[in-house]
C-alpha positions in Angstrom: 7.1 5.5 -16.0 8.8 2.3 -13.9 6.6 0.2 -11.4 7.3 2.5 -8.7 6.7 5.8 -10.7 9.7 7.5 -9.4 11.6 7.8 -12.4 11.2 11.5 -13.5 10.7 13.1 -9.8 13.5 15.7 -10.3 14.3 17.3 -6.4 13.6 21.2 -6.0 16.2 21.2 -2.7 18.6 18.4 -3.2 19.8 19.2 0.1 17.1 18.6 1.7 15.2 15.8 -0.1 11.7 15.8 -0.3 11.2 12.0 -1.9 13.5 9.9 0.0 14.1 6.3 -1.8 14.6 3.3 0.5 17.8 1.2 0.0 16.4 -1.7 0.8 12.5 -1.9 1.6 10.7 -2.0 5.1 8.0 -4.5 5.9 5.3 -2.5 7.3 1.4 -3.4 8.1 -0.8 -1.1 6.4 -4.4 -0.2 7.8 -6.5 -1.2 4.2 -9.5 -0.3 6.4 -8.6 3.4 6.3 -6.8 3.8 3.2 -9.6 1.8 0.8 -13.0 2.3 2.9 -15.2 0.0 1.9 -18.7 1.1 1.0 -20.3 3.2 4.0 -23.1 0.7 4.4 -23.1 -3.4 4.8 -23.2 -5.3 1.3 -24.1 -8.9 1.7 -21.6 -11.4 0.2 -23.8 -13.7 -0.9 -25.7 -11.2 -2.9 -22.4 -10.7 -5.4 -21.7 -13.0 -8.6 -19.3 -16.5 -7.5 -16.7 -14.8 -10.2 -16.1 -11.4 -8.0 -16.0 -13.0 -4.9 -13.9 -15.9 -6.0 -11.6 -13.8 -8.2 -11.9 -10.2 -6.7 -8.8 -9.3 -4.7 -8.9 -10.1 -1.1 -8.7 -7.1 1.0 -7.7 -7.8 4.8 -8.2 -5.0 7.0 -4.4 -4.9 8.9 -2.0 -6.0 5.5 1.5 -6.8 5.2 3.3 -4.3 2.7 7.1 -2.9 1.7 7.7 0.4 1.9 9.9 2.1 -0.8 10.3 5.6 -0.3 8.4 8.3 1.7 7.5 11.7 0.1 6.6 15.1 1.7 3.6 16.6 0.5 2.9 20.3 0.2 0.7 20.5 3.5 3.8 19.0 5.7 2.6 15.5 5.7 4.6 12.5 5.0 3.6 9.9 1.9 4.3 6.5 2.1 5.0 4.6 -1.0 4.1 0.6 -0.2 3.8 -2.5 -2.4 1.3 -4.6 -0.7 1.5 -8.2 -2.8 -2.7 -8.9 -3.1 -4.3 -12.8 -4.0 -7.9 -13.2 -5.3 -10.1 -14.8 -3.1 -9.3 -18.7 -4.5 -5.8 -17.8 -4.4 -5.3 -18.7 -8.3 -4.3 -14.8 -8.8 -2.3 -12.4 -7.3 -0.4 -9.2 -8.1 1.6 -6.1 -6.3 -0.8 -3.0 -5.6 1.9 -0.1 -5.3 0.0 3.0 -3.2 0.9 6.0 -1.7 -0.7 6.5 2.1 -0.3 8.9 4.4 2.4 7.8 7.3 -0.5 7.1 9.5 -2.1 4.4 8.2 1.6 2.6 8.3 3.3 0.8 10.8 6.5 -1.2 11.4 5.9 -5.0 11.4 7.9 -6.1 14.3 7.1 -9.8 13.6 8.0 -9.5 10.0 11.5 -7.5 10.6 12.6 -10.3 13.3 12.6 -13.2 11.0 
């Protein structure tokens, strides 16, 4: 399977696709507050070890991201694929989280697609 995990998607409908693949990707904000909720109470920072919060991925609640492709699902709604790039809290670290979201919790960034 490739980073994006599209490779063996095989189309029912070719005519009318239901995984559409982006030519070139979008930046989009992403709501992290709605698509990884946080635990339904308050935890207290200072009562987790130094490592996790220094080298624990920092989760913002409005994120930049790319979107790839979008993908239909079985219910009618529409699937985002996004790559949001992620950074530990001290920064040392960092990786690309690839999701699927539902189209809601994605929005254009207008500041992003100006530059």
């Amino acid at each position: 399977m490739s980073e994006s995990g599209l490779d063996t998607w095989v189309e029912p409908f070719p005519e009318v696709p239901i995984l559409r693949r982006l030519q070139t990707p979008v930046a989009v904000l992403v709501d992290i507050s709605r698509v990884l909720p946080g635990a339904a109470g308050f935890t207290r920072v200072d009562g987790l070890p130094l490592r996790v919060r220094a080298g624990g991925i920092r989760l913002e609640s409005l994120m930049p991201a790319a979107l790839h492709a979008w993908l239909r699902a079985a219910d009618g709604r529409w699937l985002a694929q996004i790559c949001v790039p992620v950074r530990s809290a001290n920064g040392y670290s960092g990786l690309d989280l690839w999701l699927w979201v539902d189209s809601l919790f994605v929005s254009r960034n207008v500041e992003a697609a100006e530059r």
